[in-house]
PyMOL Python script that loads the backbone (N, CA, C, O; Angstrom):
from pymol import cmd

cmd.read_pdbstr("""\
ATOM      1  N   UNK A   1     -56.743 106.473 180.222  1.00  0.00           N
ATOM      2  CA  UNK A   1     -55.514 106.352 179.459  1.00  0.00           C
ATOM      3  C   UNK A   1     -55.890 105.817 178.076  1.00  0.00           C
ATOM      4  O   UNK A   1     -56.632 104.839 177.985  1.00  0.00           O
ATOM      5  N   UNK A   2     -55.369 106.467 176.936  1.00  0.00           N
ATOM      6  CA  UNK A   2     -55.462 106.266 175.672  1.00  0.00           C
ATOM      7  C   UNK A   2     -54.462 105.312 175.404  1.00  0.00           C
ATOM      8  O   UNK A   2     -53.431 105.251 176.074  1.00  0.00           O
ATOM      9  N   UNK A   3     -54.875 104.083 173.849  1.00  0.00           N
ATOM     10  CA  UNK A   3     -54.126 102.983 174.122  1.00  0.00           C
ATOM     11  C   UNK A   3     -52.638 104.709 173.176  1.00  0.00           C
ATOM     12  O   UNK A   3     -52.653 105.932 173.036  1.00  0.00           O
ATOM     13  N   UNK A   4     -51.783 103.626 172.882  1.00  0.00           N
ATOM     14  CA  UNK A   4     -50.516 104.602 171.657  1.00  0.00           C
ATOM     15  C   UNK A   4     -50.763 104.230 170.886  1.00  0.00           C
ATOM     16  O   UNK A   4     -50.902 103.158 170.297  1.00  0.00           O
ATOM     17  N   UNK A   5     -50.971 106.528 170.711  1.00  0.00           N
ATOM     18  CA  UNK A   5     -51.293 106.365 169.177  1.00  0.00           C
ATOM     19  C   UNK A   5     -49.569 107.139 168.575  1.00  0.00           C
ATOM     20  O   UNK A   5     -48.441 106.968 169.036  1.00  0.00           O
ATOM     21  N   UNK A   6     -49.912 107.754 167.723  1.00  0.00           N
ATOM     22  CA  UNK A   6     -49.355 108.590 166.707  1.00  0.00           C
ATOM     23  C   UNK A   6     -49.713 109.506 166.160  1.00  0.00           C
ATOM     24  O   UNK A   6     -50.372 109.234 165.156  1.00  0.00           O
ATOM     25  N   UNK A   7     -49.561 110.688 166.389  1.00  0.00           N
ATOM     26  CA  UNK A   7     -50.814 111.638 165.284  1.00  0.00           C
ATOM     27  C   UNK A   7     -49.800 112.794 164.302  1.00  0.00           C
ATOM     28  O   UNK A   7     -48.617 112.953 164.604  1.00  0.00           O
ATOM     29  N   UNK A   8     -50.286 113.373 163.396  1.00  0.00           N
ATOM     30  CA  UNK A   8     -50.246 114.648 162.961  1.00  0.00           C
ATOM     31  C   UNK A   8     -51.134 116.072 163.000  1.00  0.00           C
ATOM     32  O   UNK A   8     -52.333 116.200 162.753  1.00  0.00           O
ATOM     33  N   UNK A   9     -50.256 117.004 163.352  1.00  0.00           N
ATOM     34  CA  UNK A   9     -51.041 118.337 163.639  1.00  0.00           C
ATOM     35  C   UNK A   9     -50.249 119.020 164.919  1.00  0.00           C
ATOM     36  O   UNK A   9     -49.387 118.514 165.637  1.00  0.00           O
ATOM     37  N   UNK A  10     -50.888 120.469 164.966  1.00  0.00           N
ATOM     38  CA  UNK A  10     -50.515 120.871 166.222  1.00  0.00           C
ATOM     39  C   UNK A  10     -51.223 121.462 167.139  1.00  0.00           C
ATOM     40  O   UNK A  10     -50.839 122.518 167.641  1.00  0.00           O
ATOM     41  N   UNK A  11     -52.424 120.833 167.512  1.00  0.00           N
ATOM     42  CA  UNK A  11     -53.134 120.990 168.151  1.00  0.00           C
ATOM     43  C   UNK A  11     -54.366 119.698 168.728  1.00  0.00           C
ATOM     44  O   UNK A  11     -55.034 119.060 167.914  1.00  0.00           O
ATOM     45  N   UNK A  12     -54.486 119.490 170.295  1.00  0.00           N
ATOM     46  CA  UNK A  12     -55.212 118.687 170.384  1.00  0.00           C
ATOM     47  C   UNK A  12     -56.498 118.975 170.388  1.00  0.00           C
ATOM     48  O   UNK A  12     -56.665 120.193 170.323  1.00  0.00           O
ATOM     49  N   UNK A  13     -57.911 118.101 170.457  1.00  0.00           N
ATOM     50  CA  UNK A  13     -58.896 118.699 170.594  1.00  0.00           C
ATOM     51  C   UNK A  13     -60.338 117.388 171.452  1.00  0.00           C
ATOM     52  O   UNK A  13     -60.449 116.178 171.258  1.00  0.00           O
ATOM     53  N   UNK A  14     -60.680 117.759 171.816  1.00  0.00           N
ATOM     54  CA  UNK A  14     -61.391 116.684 173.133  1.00  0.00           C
ATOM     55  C   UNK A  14     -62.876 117.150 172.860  1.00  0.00           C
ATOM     56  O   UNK A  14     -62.981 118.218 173.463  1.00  0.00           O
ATOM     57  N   UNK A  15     -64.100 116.850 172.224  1.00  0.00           N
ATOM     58  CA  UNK A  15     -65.481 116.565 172.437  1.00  0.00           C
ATOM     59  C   UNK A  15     -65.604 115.661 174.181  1.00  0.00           C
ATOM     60  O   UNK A  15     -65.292 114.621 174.761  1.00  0.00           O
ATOM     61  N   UNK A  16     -66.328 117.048 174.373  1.00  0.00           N
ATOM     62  CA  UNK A  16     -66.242 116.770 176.327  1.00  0.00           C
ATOM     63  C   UNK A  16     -67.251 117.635 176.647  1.00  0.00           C
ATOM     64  O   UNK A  16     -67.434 118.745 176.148  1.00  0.00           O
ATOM     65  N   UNK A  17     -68.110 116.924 177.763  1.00  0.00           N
ATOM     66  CA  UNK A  17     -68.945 117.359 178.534  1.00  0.00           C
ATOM     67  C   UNK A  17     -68.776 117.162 179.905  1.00  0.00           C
ATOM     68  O   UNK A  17     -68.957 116.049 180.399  1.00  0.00           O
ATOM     69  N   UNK A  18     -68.351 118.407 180.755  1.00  0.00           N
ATOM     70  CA  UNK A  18     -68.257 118.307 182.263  1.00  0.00           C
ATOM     71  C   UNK A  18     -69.001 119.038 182.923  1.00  0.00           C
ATOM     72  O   UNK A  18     -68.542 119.606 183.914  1.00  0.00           O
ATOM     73  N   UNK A  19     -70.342 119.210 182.545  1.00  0.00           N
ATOM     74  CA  UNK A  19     -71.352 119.811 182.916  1.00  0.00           C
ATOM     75  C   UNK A  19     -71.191 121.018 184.086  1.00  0.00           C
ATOM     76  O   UNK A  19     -70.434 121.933 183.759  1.00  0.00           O
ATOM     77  N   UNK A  20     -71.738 121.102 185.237  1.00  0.00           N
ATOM     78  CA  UNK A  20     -71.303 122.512 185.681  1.00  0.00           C
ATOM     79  C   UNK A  20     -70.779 122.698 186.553  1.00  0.00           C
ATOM     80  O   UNK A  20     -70.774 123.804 187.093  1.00  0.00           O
ATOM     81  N   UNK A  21     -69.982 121.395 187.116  1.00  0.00           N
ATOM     82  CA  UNK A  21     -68.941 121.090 188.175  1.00  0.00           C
ATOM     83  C   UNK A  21     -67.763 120.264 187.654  1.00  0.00           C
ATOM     84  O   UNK A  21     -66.749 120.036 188.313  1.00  0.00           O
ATOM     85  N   UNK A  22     -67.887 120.035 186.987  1.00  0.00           N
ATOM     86  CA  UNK A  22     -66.654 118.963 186.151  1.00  0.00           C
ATOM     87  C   UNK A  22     -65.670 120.013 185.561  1.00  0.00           C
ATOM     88  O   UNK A  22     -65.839 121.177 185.196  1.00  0.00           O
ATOM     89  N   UNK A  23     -64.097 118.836 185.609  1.00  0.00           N
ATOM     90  CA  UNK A  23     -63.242 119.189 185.255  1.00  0.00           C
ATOM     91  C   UNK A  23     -62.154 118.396 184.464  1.00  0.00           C
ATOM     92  O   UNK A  23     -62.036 117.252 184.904  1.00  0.00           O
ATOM     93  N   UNK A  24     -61.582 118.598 183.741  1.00  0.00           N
ATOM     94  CA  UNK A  24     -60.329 117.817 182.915  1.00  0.00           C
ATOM     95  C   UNK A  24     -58.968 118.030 183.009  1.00  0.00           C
ATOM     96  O   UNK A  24     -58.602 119.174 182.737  1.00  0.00           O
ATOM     97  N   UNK A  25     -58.143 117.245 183.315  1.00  0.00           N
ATOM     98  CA  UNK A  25     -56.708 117.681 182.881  1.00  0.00           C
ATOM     99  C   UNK A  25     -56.342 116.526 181.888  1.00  0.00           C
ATOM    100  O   UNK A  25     -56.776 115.375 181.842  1.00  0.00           O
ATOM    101  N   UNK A  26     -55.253 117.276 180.968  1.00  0.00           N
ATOM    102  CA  UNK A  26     -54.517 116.365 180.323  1.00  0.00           C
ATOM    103  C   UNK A  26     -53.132 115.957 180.272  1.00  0.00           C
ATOM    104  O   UNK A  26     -52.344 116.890 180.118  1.00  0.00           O
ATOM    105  N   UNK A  27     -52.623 114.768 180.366  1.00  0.00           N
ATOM    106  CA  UNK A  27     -51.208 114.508 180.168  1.00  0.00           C
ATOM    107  C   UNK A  27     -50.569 113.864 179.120  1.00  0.00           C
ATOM    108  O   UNK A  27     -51.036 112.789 178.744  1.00  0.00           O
ATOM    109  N   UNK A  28     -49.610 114.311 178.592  1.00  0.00           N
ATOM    110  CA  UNK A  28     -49.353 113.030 177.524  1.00  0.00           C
ATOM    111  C   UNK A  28     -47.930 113.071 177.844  1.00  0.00           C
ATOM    112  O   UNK A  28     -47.071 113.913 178.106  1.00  0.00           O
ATOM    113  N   UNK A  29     -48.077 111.392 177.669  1.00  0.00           N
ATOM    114  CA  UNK A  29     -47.125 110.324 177.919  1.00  0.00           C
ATOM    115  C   UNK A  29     -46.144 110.018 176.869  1.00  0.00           C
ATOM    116  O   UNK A  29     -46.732 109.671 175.845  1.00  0.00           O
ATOM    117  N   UNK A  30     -45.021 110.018 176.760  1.00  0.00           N
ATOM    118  CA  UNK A  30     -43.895 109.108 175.844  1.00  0.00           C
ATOM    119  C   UNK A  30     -44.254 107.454 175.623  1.00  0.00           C
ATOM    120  O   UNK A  30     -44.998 106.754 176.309  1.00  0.00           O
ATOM    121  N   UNK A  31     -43.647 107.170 174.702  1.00  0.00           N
ATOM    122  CA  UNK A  31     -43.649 105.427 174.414  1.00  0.00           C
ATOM    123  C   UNK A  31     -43.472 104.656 175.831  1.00  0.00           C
ATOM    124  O   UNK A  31     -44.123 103.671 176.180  1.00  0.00           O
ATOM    125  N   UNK A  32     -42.606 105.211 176.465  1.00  0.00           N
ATOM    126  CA  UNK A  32     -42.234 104.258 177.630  1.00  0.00           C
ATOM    127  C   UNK A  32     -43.234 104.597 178.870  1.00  0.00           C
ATOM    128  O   UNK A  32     -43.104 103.759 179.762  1.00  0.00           O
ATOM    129  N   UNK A  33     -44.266 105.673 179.184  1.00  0.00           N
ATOM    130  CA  UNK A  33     -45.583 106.234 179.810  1.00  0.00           C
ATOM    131  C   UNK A  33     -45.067 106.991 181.240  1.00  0.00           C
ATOM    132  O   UNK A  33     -45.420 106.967 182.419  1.00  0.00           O
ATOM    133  N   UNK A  34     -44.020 107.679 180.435  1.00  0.00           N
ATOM    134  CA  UNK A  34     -43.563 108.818 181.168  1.00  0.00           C
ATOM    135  C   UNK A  34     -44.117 110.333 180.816  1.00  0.00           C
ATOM    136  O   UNK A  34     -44.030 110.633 179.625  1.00  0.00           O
ATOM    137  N   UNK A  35     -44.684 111.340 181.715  1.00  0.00           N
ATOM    138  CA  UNK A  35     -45.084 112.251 181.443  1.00  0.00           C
ATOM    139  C   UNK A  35     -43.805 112.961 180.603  1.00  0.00           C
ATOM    140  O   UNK A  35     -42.620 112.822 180.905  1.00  0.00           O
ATOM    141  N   UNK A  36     -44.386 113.845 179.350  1.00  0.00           N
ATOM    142  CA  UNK A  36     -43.182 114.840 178.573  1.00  0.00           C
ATOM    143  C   UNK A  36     -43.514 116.099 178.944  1.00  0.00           C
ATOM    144  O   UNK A  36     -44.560 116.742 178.848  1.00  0.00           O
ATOM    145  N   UNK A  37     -41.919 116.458 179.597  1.00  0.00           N
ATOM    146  CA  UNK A  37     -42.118 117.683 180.080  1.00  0.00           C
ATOM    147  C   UNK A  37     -42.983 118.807 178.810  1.00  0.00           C
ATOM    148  O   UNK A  37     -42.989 118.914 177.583  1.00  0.00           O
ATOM    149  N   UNK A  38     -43.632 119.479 179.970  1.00  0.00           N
ATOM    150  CA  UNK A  38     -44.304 120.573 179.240  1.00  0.00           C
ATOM    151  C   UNK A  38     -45.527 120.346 178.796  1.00  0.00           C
ATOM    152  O   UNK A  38     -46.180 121.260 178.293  1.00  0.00           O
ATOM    153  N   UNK A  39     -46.167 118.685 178.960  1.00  0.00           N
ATOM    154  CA  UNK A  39     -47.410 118.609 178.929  1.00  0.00           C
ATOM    155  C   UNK A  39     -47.777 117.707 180.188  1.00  0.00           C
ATOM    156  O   UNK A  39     -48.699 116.902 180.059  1.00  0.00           O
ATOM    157  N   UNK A  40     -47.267 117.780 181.102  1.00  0.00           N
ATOM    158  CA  UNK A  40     -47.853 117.009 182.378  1.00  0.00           C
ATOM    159  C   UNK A  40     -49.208 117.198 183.104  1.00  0.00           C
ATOM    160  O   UNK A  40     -49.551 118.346 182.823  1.00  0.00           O
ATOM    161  N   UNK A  41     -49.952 116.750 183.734  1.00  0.00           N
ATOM    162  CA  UNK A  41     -50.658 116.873 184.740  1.00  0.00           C
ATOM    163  C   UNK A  41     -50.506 118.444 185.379  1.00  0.00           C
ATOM    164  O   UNK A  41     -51.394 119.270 185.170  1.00  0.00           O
ATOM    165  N   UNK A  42     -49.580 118.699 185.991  1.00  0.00           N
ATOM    166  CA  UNK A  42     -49.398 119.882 186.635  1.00  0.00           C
ATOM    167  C   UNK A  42     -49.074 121.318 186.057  1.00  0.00           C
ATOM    168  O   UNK A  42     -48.885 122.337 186.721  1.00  0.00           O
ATOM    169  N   UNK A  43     -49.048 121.179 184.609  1.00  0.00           N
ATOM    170  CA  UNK A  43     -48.951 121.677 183.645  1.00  0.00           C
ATOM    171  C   UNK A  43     -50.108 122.194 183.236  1.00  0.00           C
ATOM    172  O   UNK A  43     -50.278 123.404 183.087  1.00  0.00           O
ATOM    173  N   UNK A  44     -51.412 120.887 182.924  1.00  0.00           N
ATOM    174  CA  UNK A  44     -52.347 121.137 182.113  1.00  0.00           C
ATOM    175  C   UNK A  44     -53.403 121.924 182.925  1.00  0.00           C
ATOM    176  O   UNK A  44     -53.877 121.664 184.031  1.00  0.00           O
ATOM    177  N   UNK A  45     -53.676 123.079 181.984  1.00  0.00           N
ATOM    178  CA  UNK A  45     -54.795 124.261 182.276  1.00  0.00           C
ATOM    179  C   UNK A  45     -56.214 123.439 182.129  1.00  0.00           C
ATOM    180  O   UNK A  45     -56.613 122.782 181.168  1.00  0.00           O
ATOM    181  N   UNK A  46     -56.838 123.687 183.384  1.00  0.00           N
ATOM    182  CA  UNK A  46     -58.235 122.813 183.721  1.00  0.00           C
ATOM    183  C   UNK A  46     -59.476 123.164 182.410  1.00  0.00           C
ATOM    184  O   UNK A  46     -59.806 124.289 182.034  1.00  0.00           O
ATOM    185  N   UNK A  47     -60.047 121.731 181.850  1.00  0.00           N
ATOM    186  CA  UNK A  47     -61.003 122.060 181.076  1.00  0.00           C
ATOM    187  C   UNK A  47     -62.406 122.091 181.925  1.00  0.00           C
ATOM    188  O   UNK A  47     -62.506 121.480 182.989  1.00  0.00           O
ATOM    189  N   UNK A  48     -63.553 122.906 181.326  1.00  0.00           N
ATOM    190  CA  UNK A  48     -64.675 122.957 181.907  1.00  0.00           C
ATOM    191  C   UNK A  48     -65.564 123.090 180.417  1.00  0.00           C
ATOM    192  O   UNK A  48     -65.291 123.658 179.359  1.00  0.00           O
ATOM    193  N   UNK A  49     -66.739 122.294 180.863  1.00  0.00           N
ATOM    194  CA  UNK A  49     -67.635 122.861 179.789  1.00  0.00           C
ATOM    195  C   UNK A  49     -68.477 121.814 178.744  1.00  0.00           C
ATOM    196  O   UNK A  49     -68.757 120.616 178.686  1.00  0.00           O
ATOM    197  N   UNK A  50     -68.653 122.820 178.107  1.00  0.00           N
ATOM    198  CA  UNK A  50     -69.478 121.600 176.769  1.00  0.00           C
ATOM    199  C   UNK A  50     -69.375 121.483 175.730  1.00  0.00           C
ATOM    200  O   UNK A  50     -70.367 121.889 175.124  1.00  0.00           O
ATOM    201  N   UNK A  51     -68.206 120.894 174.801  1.00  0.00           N
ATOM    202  CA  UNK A  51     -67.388 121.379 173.558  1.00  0.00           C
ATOM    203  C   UNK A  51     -67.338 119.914 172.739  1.00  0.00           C
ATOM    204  O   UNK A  51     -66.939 118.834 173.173  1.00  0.00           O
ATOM    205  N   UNK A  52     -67.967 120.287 171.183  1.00  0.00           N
ATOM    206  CA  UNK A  52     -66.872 118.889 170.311  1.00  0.00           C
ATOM    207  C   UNK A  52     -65.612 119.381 169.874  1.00  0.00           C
ATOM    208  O   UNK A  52     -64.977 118.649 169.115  1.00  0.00           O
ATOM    209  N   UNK A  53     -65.112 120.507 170.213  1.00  0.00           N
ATOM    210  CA  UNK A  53     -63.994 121.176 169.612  1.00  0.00           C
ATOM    211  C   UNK A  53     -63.029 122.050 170.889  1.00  0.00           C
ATOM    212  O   UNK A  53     -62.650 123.212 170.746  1.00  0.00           O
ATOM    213  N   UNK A  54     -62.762 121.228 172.081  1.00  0.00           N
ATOM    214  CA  UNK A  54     -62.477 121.699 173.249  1.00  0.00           C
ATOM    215  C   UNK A  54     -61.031 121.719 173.429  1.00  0.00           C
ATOM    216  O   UNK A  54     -60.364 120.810 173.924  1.00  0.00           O
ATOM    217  N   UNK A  55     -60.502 123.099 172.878  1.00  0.00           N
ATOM    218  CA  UNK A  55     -58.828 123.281 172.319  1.00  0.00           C
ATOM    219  C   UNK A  55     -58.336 122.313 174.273  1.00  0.00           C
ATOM    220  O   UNK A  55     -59.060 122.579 175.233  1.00  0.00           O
ATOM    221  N   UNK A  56     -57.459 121.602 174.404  1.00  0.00           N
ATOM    222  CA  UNK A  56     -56.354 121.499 175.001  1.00  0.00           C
ATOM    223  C   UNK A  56     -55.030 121.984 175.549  1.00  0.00           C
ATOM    224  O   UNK A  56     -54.054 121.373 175.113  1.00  0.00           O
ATOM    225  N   UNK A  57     -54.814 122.860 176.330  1.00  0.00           N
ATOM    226  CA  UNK A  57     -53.647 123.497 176.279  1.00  0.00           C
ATOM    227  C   UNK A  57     -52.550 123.225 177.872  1.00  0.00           C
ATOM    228  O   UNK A  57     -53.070 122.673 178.842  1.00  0.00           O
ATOM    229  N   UNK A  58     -51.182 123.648 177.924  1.00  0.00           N
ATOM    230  CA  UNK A  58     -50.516 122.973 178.672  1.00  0.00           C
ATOM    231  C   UNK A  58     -49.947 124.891 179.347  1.00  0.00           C
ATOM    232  O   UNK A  58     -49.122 125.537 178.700  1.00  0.00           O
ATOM    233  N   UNK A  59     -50.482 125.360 180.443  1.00  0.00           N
ATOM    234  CA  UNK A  59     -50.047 126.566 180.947  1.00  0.00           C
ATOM    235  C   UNK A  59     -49.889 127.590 179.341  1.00  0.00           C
ATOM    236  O   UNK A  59     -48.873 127.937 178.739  1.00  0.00           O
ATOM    237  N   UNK A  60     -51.263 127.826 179.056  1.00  0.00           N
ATOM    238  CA  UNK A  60     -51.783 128.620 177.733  1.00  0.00           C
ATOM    239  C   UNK A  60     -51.165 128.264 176.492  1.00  0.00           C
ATOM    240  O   UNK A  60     -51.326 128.916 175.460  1.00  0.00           O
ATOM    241  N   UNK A  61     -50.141 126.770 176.623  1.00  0.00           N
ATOM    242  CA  UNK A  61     -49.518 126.507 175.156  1.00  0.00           C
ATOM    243  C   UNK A  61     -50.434 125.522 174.360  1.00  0.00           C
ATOM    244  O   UNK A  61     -50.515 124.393 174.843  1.00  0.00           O
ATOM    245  N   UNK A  62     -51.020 125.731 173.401  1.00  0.00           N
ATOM    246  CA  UNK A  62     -52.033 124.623 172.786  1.00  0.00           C
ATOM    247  C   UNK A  62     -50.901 123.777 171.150  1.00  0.00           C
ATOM    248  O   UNK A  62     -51.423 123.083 170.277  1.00  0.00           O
ATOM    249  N   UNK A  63     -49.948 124.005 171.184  1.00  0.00           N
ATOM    250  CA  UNK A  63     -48.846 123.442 170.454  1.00  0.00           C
ATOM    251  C   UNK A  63     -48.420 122.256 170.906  1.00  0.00           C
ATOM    252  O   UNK A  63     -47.948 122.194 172.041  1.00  0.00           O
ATOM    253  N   UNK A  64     -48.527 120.943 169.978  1.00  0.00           N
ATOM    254  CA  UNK A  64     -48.626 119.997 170.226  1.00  0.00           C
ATOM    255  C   UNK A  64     -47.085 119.416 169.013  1.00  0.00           C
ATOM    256  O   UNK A  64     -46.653 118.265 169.074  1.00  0.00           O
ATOM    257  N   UNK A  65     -46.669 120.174 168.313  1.00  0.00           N
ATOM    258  CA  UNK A  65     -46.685 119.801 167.133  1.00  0.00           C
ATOM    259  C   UNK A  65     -45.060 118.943 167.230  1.00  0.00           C
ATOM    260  O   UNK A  65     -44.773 117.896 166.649  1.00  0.00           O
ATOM    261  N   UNK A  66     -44.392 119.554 167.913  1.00  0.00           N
ATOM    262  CA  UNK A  66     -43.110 119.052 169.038  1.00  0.00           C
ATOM    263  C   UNK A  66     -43.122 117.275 168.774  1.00  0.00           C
ATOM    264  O   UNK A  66     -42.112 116.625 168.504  1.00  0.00           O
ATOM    265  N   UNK A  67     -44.511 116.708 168.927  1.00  0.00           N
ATOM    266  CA  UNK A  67     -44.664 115.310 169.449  1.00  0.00           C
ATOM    267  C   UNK A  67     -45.343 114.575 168.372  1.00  0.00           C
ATOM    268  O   UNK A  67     -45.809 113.437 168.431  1.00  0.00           O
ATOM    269  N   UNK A  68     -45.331 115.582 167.145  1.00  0.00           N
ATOM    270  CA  UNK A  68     -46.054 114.822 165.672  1.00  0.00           C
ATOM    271  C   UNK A  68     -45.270 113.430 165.213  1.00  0.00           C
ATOM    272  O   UNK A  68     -44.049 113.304 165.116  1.00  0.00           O
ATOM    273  N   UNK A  69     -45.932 112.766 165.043  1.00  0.00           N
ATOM    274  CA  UNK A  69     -45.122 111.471 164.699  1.00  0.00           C
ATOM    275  C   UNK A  69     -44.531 110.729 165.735  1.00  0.00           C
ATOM    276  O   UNK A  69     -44.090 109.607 165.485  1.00  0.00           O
ATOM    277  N   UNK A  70     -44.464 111.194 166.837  1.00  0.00           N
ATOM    278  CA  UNK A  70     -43.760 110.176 167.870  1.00  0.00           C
ATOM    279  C   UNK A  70     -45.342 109.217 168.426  1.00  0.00           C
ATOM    280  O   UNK A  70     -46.492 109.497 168.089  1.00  0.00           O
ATOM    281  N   UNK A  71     -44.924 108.128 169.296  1.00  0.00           N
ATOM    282  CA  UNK A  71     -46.057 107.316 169.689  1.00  0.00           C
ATOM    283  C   UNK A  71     -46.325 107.931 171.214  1.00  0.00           C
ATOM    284  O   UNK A  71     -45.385 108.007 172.006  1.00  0.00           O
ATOM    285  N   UNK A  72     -47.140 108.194 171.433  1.00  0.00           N
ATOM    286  CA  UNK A  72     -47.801 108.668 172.838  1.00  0.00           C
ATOM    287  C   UNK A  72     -48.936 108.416 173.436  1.00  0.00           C
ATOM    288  O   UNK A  72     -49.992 108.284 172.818  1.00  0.00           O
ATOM    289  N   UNK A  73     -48.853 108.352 174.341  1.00  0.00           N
ATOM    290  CA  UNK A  73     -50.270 108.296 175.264  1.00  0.00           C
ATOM    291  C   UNK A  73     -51.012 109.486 175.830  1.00  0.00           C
ATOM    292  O   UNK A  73     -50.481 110.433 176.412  1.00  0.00           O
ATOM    293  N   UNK A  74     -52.286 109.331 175.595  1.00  0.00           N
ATOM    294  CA  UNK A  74     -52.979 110.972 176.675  1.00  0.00           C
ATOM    295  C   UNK A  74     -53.408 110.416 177.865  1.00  0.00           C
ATOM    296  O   UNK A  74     -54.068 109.392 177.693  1.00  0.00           O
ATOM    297  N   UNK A  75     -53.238 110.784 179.132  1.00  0.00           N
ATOM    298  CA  UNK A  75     -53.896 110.297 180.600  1.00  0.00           C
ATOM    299  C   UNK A  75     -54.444 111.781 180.859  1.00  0.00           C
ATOM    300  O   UNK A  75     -53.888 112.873 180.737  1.00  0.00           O
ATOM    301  N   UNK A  76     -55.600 111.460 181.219  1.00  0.00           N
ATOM    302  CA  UNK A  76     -56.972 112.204 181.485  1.00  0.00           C
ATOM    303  C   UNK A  76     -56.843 111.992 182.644  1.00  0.00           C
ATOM    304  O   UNK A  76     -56.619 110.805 182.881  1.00  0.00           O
ATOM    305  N   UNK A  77     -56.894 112.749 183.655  1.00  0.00           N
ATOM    306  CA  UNK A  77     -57.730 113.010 185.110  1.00  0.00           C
ATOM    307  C   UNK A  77     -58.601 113.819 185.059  1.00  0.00           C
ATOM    308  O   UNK A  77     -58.304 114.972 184.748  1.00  0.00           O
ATOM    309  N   UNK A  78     -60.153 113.416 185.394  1.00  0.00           N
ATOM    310  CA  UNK A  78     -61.344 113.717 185.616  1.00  0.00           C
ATOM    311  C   UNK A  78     -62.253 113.400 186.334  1.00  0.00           C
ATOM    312  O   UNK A  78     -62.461 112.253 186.731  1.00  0.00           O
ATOM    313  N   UNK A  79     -63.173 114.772 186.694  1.00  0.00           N
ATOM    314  CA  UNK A  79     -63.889 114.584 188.163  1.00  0.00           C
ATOM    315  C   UNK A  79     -65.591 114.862 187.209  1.00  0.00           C
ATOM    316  O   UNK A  79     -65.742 115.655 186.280  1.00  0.00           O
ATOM    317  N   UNK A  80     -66.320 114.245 187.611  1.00  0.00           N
ATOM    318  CA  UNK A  80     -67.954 114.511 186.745  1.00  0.00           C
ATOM    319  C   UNK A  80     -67.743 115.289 185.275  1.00  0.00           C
ATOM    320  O   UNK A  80     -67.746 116.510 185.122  1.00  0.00           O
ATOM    321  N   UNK A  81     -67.531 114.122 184.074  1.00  0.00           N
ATOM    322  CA  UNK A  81     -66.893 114.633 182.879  1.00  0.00           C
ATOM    323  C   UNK A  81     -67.248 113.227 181.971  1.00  0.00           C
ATOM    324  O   UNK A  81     -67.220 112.035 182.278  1.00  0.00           O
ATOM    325  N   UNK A  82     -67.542 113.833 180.896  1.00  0.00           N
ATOM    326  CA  UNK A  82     -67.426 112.276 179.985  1.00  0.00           C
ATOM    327  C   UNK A  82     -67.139 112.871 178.994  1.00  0.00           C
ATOM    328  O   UNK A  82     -67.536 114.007 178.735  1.00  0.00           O
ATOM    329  N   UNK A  83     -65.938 111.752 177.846  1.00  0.00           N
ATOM    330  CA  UNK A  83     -65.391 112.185 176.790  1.00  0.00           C
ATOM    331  C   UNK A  83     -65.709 111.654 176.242  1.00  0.00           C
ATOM    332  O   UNK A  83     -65.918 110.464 176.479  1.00  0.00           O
ATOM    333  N   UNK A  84     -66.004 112.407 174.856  1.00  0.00           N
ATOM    334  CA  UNK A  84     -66.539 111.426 173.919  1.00  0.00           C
ATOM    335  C   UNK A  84     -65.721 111.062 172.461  1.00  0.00           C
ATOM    336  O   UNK A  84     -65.895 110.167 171.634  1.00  0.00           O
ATOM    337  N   UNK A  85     -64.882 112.032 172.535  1.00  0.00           N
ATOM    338  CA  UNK A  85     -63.944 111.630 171.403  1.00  0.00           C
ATOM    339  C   UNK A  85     -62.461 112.523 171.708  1.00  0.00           C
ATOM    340  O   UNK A  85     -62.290 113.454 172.495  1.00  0.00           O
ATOM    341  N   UNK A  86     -61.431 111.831 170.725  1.00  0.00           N
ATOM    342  CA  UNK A  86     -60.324 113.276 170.862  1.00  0.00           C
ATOM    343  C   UNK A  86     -59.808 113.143 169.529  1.00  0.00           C
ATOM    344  O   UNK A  86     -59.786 112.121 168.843  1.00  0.00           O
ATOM    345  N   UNK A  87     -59.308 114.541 169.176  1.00  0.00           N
ATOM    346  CA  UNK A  87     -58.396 114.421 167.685  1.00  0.00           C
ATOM    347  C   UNK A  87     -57.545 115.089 167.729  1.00  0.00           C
ATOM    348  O   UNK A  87     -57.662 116.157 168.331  1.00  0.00           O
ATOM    349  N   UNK A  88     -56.437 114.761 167.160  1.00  0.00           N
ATOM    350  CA  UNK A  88     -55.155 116.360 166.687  1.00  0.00           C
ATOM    351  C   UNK A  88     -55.676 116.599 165.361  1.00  0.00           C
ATOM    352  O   UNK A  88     -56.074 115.793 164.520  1.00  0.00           O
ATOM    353  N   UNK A  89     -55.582 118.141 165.330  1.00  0.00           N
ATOM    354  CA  UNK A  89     -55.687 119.100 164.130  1.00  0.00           C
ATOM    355  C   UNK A  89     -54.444 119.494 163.629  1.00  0.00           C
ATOM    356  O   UNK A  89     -54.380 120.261 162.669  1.00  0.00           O
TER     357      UNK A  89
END
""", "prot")
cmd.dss("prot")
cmd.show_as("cartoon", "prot")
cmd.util.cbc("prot")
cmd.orient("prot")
């Protein structure tokens, strides 16, 4: 869990290595650390791989831009994966 941030852009992006069994999902959270519909857990399309530029997307939507300026949280569930950074574009 990311502390709240704030960002601009519309697109997220995750420097991630989950080598050749690993996997990622992403969620992001509202101020109060409620999942927002349309980017939940059950939502998010599984990452694999070895990327500093590893687009994020929620059932093929990589549009983030909905949540520019509001304060949010990202919660990561991951199985053999390490992150090493994240940014919105």
């Amino acid at each position: 869990m990311t502390p709240p941030v704030r960002f601009e852009g519309t697109k997220l992006e995750l420097n991630l290595d989950t080598g050749a069994g690993g996997v990622v999902w992403v969620e992001i959270l509202d101020a109060g650390g409620q999942p927002v519909p349309g980017f939940t857990l059950l939502e998010s399309d599984p990452l694999n791989g070895n990327s500093v530029r590893m687009h994020v997307s929620w059932k093929g939507n990589q549009d983030v831009s909905s949540l520019a300026g509001r304060t949010i949280r990202l919660h990561l569930k991951a199985r053999s994966a390490k992150l090493f950074a994240f940014q919105f574009r």
